[in-house]
BANUSE-140379 format. One record per residue (C-alpha): residue number from 1; x, y, z. Coordinates in Angstrom, 3 decimals. Example, Ala and Ser with C-alpha at 12.3 -4.5 7.8 and 13.67 -1.06 7.14 Angstrom:
2
    k        px        py        pz
    1    12.300    -4.500     7.800
    2    13.670    -1.060     7.140
***
This chain:
626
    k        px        py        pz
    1    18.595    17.744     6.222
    2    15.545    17.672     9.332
    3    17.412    15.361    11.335
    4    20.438    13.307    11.391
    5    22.145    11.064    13.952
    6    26.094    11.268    14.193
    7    27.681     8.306    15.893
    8    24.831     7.401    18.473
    9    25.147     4.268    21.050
   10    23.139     3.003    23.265
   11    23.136    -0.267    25.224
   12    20.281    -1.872    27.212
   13    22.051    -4.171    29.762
   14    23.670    -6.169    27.910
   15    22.553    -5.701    24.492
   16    23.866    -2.916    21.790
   17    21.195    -1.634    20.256
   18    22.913     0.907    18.379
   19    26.747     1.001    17.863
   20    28.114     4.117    16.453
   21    24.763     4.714    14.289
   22    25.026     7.074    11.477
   23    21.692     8.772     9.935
   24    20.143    11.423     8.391
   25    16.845    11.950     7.160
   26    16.100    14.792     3.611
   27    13.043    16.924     2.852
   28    10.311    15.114     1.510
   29    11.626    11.567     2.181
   30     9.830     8.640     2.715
   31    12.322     6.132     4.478
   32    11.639     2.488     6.157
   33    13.050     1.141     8.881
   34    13.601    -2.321     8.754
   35    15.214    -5.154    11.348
   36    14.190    -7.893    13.041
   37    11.672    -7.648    15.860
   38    13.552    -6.133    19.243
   39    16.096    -5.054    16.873
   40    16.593    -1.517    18.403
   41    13.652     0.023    15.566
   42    11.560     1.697    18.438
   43    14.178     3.101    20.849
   44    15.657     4.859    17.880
   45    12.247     6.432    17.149
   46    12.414     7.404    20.512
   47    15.589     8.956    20.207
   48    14.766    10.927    17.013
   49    11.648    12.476    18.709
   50    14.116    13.517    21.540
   51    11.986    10.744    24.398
   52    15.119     8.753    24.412
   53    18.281     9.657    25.788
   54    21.366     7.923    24.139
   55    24.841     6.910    25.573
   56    26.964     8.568    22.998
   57    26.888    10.406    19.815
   58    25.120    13.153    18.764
   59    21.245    13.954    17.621
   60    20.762    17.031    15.241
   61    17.453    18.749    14.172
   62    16.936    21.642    12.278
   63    15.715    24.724    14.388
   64    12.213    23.970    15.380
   65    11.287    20.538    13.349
   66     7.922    19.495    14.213
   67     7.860    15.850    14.833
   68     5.088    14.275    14.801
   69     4.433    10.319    15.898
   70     2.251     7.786    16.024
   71     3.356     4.882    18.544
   72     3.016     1.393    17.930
   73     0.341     0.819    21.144
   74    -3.149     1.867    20.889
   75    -3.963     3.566    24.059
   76    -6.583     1.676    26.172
   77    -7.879     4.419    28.642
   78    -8.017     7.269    26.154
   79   -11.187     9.144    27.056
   80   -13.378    11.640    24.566
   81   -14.800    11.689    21.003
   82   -12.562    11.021    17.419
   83   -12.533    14.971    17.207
   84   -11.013    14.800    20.610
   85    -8.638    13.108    19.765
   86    -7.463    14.131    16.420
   87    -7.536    17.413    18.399
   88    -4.946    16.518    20.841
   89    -2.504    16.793    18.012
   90    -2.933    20.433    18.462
   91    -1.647    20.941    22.003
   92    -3.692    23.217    24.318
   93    -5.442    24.969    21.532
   94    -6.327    21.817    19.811
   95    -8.168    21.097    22.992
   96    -9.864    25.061    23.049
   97   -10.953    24.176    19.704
   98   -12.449    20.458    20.588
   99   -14.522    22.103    23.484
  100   -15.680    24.805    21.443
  101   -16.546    22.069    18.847
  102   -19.219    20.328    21.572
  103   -20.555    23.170    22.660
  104   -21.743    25.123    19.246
  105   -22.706    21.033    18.876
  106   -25.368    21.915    21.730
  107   -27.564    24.381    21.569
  108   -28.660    23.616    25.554
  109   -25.331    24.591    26.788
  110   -23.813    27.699    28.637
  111   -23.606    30.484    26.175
  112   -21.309    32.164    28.708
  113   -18.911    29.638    29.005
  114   -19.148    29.564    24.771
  115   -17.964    32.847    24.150
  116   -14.943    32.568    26.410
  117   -13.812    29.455    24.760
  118   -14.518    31.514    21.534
  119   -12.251    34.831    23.215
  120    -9.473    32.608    23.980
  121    -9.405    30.755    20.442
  122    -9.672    34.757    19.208
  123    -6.675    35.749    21.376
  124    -4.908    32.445    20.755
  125    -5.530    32.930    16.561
  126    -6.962    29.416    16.455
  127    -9.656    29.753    13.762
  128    -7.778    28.153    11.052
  129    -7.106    25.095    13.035
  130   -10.975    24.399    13.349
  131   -10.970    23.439     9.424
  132    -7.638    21.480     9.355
  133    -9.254    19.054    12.142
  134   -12.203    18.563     9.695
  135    -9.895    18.271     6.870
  136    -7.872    15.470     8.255
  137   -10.679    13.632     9.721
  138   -12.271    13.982     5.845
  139    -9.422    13.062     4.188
  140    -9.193     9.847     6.695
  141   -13.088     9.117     6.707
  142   -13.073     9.216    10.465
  143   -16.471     9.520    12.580
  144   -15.841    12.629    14.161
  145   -18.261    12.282    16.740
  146   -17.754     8.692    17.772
  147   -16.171     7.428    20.998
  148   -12.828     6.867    20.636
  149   -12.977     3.968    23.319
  150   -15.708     1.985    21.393
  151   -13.607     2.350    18.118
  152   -12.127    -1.195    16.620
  153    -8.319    -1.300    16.991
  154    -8.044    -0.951    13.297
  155   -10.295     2.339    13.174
  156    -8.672     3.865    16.490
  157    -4.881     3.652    14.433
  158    -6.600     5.974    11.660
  159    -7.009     8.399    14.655
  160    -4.224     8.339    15.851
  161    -2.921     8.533    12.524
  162    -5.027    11.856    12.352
  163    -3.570    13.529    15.582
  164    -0.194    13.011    14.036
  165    -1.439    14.463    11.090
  166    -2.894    17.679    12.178
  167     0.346    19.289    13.257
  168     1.572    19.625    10.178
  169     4.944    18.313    11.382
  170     7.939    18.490     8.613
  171     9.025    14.654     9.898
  172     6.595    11.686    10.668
  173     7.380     8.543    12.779
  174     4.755     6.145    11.974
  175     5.666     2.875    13.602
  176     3.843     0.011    12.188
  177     1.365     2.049    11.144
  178    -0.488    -0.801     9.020
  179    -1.071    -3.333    12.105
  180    -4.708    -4.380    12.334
  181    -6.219    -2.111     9.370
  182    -8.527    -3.817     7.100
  183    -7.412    -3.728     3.291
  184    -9.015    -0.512     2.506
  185    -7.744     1.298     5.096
  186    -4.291     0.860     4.640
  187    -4.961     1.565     0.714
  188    -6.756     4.977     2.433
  189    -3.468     5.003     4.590
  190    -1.187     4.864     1.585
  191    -3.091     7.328    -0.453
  192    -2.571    10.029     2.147
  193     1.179     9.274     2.983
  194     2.080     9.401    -1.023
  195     0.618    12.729    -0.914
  196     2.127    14.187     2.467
  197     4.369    16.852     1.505
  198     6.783    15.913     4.630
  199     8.997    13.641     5.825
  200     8.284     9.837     7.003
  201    10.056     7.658     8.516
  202     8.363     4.535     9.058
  203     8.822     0.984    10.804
  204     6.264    -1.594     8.636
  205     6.770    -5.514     8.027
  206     4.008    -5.270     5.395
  207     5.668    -5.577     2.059
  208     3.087    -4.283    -0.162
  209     3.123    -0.826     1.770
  210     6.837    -1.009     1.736
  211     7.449    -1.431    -1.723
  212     4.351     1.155    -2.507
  213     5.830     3.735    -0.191
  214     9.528     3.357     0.264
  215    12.137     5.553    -1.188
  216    14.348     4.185     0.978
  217    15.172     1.380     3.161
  218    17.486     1.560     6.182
  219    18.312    -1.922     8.364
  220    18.867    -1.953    11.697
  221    21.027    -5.315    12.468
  222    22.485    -6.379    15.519
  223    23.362    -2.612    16.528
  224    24.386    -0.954    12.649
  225    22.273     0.853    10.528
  226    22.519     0.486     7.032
  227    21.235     2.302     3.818
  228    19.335     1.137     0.245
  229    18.660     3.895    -2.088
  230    15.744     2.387    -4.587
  231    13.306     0.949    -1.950
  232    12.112    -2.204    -1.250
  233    13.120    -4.549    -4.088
  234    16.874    -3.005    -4.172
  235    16.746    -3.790    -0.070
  236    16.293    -7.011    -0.349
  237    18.748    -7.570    -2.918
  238    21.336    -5.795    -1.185
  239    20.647    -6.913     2.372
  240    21.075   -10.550     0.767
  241    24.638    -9.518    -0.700
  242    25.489    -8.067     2.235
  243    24.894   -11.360     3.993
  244    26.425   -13.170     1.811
  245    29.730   -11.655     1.892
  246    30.127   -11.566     5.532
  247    29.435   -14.885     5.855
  248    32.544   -15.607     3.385
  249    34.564   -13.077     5.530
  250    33.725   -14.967     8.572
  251    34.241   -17.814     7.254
  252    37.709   -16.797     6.276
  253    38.237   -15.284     9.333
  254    37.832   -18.472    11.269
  255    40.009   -20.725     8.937
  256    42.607   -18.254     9.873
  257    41.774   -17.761    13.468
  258    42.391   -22.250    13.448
  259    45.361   -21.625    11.735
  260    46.978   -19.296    14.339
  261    45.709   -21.210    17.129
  262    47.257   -24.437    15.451
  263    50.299   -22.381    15.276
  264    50.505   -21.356    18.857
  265    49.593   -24.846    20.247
  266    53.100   -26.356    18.328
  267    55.748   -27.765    20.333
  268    58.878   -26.552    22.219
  269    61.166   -26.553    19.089
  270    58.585   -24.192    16.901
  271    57.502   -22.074    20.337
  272    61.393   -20.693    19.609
  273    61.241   -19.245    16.707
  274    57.616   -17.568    17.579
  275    56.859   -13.829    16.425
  276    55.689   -11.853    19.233
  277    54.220   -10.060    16.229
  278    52.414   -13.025    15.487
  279    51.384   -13.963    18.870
  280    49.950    -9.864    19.478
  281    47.750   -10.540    16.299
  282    46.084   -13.816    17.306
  283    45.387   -12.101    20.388
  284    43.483    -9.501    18.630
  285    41.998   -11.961    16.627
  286    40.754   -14.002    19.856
  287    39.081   -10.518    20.815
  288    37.598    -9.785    18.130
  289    35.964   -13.058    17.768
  290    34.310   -12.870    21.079
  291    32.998    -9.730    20.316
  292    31.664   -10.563    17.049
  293    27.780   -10.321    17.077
  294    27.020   -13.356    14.862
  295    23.648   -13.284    13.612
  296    20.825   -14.740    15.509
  297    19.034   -18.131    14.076
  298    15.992   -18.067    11.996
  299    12.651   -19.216    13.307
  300    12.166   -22.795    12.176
  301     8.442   -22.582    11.324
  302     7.862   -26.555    11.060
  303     3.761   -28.227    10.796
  304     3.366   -31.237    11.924
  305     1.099   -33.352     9.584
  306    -1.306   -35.661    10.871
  307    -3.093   -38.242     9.430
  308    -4.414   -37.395     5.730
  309    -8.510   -35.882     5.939
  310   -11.096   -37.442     3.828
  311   -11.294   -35.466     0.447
  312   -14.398   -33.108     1.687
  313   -13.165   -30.890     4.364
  314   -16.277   -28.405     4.808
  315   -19.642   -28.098     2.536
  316   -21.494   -24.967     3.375
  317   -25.122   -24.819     1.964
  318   -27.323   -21.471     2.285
  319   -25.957   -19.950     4.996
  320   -27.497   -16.656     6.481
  321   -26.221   -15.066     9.360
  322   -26.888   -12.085    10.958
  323   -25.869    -9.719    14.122
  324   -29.260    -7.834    15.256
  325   -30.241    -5.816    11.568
  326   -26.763    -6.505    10.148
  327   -26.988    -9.341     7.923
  328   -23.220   -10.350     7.852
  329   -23.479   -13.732     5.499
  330   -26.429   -14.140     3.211
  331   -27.127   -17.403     1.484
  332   -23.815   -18.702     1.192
  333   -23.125   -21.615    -0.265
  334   -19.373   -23.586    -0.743
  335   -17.432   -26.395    -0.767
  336   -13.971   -26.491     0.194
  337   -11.763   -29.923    -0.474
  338    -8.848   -31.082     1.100
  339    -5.652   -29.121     0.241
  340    -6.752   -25.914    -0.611
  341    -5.473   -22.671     0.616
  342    -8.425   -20.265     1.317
  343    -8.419   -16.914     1.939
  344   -11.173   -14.815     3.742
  345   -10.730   -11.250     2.386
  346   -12.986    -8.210     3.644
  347   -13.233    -5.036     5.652
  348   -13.042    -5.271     9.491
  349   -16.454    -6.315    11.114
  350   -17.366    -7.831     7.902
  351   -17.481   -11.333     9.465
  352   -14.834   -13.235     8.015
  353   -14.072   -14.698    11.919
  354   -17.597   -15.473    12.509
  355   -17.642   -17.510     8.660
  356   -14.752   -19.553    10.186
  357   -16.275   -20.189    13.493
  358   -19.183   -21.507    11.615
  359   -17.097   -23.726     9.239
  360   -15.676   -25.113    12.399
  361   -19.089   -26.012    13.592
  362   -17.879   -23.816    16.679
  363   -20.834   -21.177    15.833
  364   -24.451   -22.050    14.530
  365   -25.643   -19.878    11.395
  366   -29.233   -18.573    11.871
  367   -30.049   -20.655     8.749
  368   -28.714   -23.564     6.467
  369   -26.010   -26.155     6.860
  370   -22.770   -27.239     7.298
  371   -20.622   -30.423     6.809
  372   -17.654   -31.473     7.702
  373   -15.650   -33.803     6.151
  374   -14.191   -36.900     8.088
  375   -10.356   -37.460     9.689
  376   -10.155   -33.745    10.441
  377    -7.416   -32.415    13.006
  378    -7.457   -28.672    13.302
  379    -4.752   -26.283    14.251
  380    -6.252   -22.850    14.966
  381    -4.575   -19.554    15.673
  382    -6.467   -16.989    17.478
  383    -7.356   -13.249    16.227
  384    -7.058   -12.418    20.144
  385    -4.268   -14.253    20.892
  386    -5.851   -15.607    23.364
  387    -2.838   -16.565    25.839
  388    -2.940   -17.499    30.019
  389    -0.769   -14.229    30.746
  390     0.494   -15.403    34.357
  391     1.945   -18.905    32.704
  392     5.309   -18.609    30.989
  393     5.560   -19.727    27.041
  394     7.137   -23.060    28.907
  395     3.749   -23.959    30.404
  396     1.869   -22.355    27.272
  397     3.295   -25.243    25.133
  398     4.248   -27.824    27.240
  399     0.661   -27.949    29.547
  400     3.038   -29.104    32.529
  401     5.050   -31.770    30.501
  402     8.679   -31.164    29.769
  403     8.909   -32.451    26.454
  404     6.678   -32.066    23.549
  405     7.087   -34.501    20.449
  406     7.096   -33.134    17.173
  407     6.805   -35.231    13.673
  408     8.244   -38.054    15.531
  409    11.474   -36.599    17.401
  410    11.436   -36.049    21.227
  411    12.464   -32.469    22.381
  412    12.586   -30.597    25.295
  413    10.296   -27.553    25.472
  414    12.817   -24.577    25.828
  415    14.543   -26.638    22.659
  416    11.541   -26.540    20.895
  417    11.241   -22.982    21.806
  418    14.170   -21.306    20.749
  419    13.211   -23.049    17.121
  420    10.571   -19.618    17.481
  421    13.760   -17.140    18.995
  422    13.301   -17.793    22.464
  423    16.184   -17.722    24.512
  424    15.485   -20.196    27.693
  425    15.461   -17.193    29.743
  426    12.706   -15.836    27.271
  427    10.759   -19.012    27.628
  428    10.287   -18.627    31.035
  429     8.940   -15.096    31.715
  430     5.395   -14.179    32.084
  431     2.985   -14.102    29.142
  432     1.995   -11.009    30.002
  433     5.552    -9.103    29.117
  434     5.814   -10.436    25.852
  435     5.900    -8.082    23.186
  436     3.635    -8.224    20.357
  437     5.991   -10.267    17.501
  438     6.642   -12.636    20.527
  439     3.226   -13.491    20.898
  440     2.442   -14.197    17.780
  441     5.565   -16.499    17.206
  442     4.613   -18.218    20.795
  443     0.970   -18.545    19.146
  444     2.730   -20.204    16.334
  445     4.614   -22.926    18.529
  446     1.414   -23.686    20.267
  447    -0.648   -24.645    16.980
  448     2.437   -26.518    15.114
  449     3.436   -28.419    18.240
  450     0.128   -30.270    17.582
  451    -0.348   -32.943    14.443
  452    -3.036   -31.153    12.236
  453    -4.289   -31.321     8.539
  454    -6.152   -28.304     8.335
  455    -4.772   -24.793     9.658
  456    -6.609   -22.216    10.777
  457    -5.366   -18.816    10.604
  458    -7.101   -15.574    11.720
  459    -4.591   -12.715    11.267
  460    -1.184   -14.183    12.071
  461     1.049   -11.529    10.417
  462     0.478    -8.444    12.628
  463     3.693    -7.940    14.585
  464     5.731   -10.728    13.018
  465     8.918    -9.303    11.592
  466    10.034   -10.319     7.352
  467    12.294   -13.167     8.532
  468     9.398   -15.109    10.318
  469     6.919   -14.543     7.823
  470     8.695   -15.877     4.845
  471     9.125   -18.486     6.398
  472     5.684   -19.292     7.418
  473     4.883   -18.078     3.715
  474     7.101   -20.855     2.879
  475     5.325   -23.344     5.547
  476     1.748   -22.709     4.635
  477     2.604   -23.051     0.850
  478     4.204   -26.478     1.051
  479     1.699   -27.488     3.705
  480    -0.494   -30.215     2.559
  481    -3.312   -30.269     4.398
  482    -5.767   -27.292     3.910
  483    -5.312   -24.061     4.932
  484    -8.397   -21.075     6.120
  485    -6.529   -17.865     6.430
  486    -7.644   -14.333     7.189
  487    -5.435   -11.647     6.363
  488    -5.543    -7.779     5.161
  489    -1.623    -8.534     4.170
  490    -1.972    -8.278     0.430
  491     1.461    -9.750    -0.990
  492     1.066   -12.781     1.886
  493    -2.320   -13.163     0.701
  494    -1.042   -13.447    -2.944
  495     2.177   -15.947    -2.122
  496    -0.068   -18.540    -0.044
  497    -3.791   -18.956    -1.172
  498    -5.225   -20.240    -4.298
  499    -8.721   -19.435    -3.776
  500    -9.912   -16.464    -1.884
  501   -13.521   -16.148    -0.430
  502   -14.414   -11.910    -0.524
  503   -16.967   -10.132     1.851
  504   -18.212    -7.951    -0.725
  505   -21.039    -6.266     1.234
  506   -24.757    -6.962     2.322
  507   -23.409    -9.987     3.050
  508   -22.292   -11.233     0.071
  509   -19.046   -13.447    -0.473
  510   -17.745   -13.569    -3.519
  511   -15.585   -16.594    -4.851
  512   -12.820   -15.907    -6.937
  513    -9.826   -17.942    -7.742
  514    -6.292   -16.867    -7.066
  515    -5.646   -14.084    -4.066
  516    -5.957   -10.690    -3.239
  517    -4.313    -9.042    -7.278
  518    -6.485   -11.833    -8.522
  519    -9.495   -10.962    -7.446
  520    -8.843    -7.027    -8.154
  521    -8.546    -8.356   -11.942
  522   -11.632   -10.319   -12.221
  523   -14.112    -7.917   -10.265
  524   -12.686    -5.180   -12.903
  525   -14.215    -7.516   -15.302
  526   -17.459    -6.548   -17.056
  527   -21.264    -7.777   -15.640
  528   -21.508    -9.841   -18.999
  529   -18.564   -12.298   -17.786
  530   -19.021   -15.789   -16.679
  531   -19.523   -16.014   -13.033
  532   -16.211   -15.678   -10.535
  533   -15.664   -18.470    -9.522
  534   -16.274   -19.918   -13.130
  535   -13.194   -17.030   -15.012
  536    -9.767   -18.006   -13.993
  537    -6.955   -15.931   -13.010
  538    -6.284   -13.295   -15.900
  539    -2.683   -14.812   -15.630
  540    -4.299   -18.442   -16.617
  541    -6.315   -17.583   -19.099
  542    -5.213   -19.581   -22.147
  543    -5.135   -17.548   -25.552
  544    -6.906   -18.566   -28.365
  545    -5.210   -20.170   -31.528
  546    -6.055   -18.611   -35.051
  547    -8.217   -21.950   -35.474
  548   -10.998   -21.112   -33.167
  549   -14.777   -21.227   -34.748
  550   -16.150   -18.556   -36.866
  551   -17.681   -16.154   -34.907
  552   -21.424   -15.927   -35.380
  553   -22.547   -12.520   -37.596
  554   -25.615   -12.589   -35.777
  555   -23.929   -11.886   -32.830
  556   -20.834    -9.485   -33.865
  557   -20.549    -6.772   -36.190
  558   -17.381    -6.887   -38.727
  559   -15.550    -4.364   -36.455
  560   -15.768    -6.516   -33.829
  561   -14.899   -10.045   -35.533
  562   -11.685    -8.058   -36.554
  563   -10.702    -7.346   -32.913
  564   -11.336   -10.877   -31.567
  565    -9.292   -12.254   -34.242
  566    -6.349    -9.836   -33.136
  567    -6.470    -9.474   -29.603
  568    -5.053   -12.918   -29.159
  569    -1.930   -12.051   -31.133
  570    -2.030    -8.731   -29.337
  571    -1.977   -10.411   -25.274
  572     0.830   -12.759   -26.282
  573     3.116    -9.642   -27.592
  574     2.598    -7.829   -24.354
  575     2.983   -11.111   -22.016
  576     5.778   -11.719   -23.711
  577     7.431    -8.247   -23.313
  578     5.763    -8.875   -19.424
  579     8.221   -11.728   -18.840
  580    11.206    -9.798   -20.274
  581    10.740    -6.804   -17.435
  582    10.348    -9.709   -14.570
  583    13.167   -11.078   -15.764
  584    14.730    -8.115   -16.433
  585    13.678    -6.429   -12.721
  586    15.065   -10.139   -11.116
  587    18.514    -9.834   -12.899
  588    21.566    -9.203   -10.250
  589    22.670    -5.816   -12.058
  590    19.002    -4.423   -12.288
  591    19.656    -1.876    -8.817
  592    22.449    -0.921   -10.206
  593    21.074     1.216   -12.610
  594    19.753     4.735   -11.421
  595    16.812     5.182    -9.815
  596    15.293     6.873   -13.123
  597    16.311     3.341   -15.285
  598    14.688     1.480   -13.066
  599    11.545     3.137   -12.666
  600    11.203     3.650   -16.191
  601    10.721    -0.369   -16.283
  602     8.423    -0.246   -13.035
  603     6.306     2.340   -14.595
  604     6.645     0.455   -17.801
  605     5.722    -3.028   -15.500
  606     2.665    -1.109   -14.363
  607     1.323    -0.174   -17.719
  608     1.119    -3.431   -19.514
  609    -0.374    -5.107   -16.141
  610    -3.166    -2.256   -16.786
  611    -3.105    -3.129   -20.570
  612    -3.664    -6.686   -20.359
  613    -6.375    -6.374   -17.431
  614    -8.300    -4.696   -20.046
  615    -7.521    -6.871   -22.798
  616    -8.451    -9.840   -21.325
  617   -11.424    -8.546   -20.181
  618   -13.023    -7.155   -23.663
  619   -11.631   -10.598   -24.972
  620   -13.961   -12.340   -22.465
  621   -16.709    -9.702   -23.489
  622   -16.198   -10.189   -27.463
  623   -16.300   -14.344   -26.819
  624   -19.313   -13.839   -24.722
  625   -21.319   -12.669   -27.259
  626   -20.368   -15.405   -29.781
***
């Protein structure tokens, strides 16, 4: 054990965060912490790295744990170079080792000040450390000698990531460590956490990197922590039982809370032959149902739907664009009809916000030409967040009016408010102090407060905890207008769009149907297949029958007529056997097994998804060249 917590409280005002928390954290661990946004999840970091004093309980660490964090907030005055920085990690000698760095960089400088720096890393036994900085900011593909301060926000968290890093500490707090990364950056991100040899402990609302990562989940609710062995998957299945039953314990507990109070309320003749036994226990009862902390509503993520657009919504024909020498869109040409769900995949900087601006007409593209389709209202939330600070979320949604009407139905603004968790006192402080989840649910009022039939999206899921983006998940998929989102969340991606436009570099958009594991199949298939946008989803993909034509000798040897006629046979078998692990992995008893059982079928799961990828794509090659 590195660390454990034994019976910890702490209250802020008002509010328990933790009540009587119990944790502990093993060697070589890699544990999520889950729970609703302003949950508690950051104080207890706090508290494990010892910044955090508590009210009660005890904190344990092993004799001299390094801990090593990386904090939610980017810093916005950090001064010096990604070496610098990564540097910092290091202490005092970190820094020896960063100014040594820039002046062996320049030959011009004081060779007298260079060989004390060089004395005192001697003295100090700070060699080593030189090559661990360069390893880390290898490993992370960082630009070592690249102001920190003219870094994107996604770029500066691999940094920071890096500082953490260096140290070598035996436990990591990473706390939402995937917010504003670009796709392959948190795959980079993953890659180097699976193979740290510590601990982590890590606060994330991105599911893929959960379930990827995890080997266990702990939940932080209403001021208790609890525990799921098995990761993501057996966390939600558990958290849902858990749920469950005290809602049926509750519920029990109130018909027999009525019952008492029925009791006590009887007349004169009854009040005689009352229990003081019975009258001491509804007492308790009474207590303990005002301290009860019932859980908090769900956001009620709701779009209003205007009128229906015509069926074009935006043609795009030859579009170039380009920022100085970077050529960000070249020639691209598409046409996107009313109810699709798009989604604009690609690295940060690639210029998926600028290809939205210029959909909107809001931006003009160096060359070709855009239409827009007829009837169109537009709901559009804002990469920036782009919110008055000094107004309150009140004035944010209401623009001085008192009531807002939404699909018909007249409500007051705090009303429609705490429909997105804000309590009335919430509603009316300062933009400015909102945290970052808040923001992005206030962001989400503002556009669904309006009647719209296409949405615009430009990363809404960074800081929005599981609860609230299920349920826009939910609200985007049934939506029936048409929907343009940007997103580097993979399994979001996945659950909402049906079509997904890709930067793929030198300006070049792909078109592929499906999301994010869509596109990963058909890019893996080979230069000889139809065009993208033409080959369906590998999952789609109808099999052939035994009757299809004879396949042309001119074309295929005998070897290879043999394995077209087979393969058919050969995808349904292992489709088949596909849908019997789902099933098998959604079945109510399936975390019950050990952890070995079940990853046996994962692993299993994993295999025939790699399996059929390449069957279907040497079937496409073998009917190709009939």
């Amino acid at each position: 054990m590195l660390i454990s917590l034994k019976n910890v409280s702490l209250s802020v005002g008002s509010t328990t965060l933790l009540d009587n928390v119990q944790f502990s954290l093993q060697a070589r661990e890699r544990v999520c912490l889950m729970g609703r946004n302003g949950a508690g999840k950051s104080t207890l970091f706090r508290i494990l790295s010892g910044q955090q004093a508590t009210d009660g309980g005890e904190v344990v660490r092993t004799a001299d744990v390094r801990i090593g964090r990386m904090n939610q907030e980017v810093p916005t005055d950090q001064p010096g170079s990604v070496y610098d920085v990564v540097a910092l990690g290091l202490g005092e000698i970190g820094a020896l080792v960063a100014r040594f760095h820039h002046l062996a960089a320049h030959a011009g400088n004081d060779l007298t000040e260079l060989g004390k720096v060089q004395a005192r890393i001697d003295a100090l036994d700070g060699w080593a450390l030189e090559s661990r900085i360069q390893s880390i900011i290898a490993r992370l593909k960082l630009p070592e000698d690249a102001v920190f301060a003219e870094l994107s926000g996604g770029l500066k968290r691999r940094v920071l990531l890096g500082q953490a890093l260096v140290a070598e500490p035996e436990v990591l707090l990473l706390d939402e460590p995937t917010n504003h990364l670009d796709i392959p950056s948190i795959a980079l991100l993953e890659e180097a956490l699976l193979q740290y040899p510590g601990s982590i402990l890590f606060i994330s609302h991105d599911r893929a990197f959960v379930r990827r990562l995890a080997t266990r989940v702990c939940d932080l609710d209403r001021g208790k922590l609890s525990s799921w062995a098995g990761g993501y998957d057996a966390w939600v299945t558990g958290k849902a039982e858990a749920l469950h039953a005290e809602e049926r314990q509750n519920a029990l507990f109130d018909k027999k809370l009525a019952e008492e109070e029925a009791w006590i309320r009887k007349g004169v003749e009854a009040r005689r032959t009352r229990s003081a036994g019975r009258v001491k226990r509804l007492l308790e009862m009474r207590e303990t149902f005002a301290n009860r902390r019932n859980r908090e509503g769900e956001a009620k993520v709701v779009a209003q739907e205007a009128e229906r657009s015509g069926k074009l919504v935006v043609e795009v024909t030859g579009v170039t664009h380009r920022f100085g020498e970077q050529t960000v869109i070249r020639n691209f040409s598409a046409l996107i009809q009313r109810g699709e769900k798009i989604g604009l995949i690609g690295e940060n900087g690639a210029g998926k916000s600028t290809l939205l601006q210029i959909m909107l007409e809001r931006l003009k593209p160096d060359t070709g030409d855009v239409r827009l389709g007829t009837k169109l209202e537009v709901g559009y939330f804002d990469q920036l967040r782009t919110l008055v600070e000094d107004q309150t979320s009140v004035e944010a949604i209401g623009g001085g009016k008192e009531f807002v009407e939404i699909n018909g139905v007249r409500k007051h603004v705090v009303t429609y408010l705490q429909d997105f968790l804000f309590t009335p006192d919430r509603a009316r402080v300062p933009v400015r102090v909102l945290s970052g989840g808040e923001r992005a649910r206030l962001l989400l009022a503002r556009m669904f407060s309006k009647p719209s039939n296409v949405l615009v999206l430009d990363e809404p899921t960074n800081d929005l905890d599981l609860e609230t983006l299920d349920l826009l998940e939910e609200q985007l998929t049934e939506y029936p207008g048409t929907v343009l989102l940007v997103s580097h969340d993979r399994e979001f991606l996945d659950n909402v769009v049906t079509r997904s436009l890709v930067f793929e570099g030198n300006g070049r958009i792909g078109d592929y149907v499906g999301g994010y594991a869509d596109w990963l199949r058909q890019r893996a298939l080979p230069s000889n297949t139809p065009p993208p946008r033409a080959a369906p989803a590998p999952s789609s993909v109808p099999i052939p029958t035994a009757a299809a034509p004879a396949v042309s000798a001119s074309r295929l040897d005998t070897k290879d007529r043999r394995e077209l006629e087979k393969l058919p046979g050969r995808i349904e078998k292992m489709e088949a056997e596909r849908n019997t692990l789902v099933a098998q992995m959604g079945a109510e008893d399936f975390y019950r097994q050990t952890r070995e059982q079940q990853m046996a079928v994962e692993r299993r799961l994993a295999a025939l998804d790699k399996d059929l990828a390449t069957a279907y794509a040497r079937w496409e090659e073998l009917e190709a060249l009939r």
